[in-house]
Backbone as CSV, one residue per row, in Angstrom:
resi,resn,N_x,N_y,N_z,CA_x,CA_y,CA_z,C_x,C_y,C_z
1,UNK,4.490,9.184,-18.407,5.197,9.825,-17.324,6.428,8.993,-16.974
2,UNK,7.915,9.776,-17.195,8.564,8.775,-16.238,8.755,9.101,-15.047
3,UNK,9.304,8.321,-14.249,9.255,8.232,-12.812,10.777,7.397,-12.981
4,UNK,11.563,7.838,-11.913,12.705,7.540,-11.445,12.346,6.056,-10.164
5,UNK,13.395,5.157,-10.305,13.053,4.169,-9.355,13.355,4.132,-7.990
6,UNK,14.897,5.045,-7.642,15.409,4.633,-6.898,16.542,4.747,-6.595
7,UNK,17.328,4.919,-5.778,19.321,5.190,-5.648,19.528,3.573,-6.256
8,UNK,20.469,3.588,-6.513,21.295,2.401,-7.047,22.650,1.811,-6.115
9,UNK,22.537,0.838,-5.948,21.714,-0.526,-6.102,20.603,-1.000,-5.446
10,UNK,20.912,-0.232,-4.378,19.330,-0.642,-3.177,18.015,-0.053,-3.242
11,UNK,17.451,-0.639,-2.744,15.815,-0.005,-2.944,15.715,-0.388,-1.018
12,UNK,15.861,-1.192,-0.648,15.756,-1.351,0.670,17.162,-0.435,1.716
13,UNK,16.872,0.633,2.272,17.952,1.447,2.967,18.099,0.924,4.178
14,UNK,16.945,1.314,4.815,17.155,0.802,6.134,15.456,0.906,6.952
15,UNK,14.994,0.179,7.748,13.510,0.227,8.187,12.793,1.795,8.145
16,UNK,13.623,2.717,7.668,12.872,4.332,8.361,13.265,4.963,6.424
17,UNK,13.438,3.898,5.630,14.169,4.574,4.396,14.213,3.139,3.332
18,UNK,12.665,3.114,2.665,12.989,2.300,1.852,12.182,2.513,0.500
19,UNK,12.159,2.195,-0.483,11.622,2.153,-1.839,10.753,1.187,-2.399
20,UNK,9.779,0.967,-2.591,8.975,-0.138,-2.933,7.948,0.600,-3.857
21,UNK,7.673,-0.987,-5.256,6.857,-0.371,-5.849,5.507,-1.389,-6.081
22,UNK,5.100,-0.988,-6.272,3.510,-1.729,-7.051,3.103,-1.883,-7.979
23,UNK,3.372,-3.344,-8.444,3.454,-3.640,-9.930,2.616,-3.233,-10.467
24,UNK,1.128,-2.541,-10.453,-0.091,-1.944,-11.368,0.386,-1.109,-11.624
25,UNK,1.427,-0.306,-10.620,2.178,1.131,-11.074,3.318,1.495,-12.235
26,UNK,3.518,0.349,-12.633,5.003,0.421,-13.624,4.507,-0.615,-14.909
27,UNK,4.464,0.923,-15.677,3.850,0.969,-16.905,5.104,0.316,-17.851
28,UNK,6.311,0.739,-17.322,6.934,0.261,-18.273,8.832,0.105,-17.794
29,UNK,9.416,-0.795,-18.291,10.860,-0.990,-17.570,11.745,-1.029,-18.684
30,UNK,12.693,-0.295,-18.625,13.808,0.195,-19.385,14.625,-0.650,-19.461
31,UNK,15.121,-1.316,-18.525,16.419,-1.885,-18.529,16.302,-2.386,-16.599
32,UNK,16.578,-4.256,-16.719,16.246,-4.647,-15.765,17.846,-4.881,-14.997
33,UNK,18.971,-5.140,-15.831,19.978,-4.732,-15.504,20.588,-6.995,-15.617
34,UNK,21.396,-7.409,-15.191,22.397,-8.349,-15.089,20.987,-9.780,-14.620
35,UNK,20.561,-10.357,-15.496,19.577,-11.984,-15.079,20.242,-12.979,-15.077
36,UNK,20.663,-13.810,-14.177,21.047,-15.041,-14.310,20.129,-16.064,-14.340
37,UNK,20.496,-17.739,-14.426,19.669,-18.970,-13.991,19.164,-18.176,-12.677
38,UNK,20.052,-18.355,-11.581,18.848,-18.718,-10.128,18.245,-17.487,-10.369
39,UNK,18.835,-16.658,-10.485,17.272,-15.441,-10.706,16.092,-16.101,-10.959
40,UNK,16.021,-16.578,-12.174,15.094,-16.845,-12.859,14.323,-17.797,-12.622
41,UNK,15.420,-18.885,-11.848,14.312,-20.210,-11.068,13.727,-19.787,-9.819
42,UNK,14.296,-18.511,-9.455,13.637,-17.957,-8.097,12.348,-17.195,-8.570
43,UNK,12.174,-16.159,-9.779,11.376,-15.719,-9.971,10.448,-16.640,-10.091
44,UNK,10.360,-17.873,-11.187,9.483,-18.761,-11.582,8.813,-19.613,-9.986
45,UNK,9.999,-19.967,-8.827,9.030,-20.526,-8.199,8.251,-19.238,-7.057
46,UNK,8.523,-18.343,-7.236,8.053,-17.001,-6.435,6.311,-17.219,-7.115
47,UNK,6.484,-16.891,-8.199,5.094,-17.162,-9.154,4.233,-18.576,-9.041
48,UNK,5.096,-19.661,-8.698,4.107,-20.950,-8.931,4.011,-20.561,-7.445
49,UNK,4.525,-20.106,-6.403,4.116,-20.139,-5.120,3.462,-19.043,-4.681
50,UNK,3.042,-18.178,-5.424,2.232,-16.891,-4.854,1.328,-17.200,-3.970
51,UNK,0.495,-17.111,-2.726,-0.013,-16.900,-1.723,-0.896,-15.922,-1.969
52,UNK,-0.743,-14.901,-2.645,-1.922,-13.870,-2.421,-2.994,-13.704,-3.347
């Protein structure tokens, strides 16, 4: 099934209008779009710091 993500660029509109997904839900990603370094050192410490 595809499923559309979202208007572009935001996923967050405004508190009454936002987009969020749930990673068990997304089977699969096309194209993640422009990764830099801090992206990537942000993702990595997002992960060594998970909480939940």
């Amino acid at each position: 099934m595809i499923r559309w993500g979202g208007p572009y660029p935001e996923g967050y509109i405004s508190p009454e209008y936002t987009y969020v997904f749930n990673h068990k839900d997304i089977d699969n990603v096309i194209f993640t779009g422009f990764v830099d370094e801090d992206e990537k050192e942000f993702k990595s410490f997002l992960a060594t710091n998970e909480t939940s």
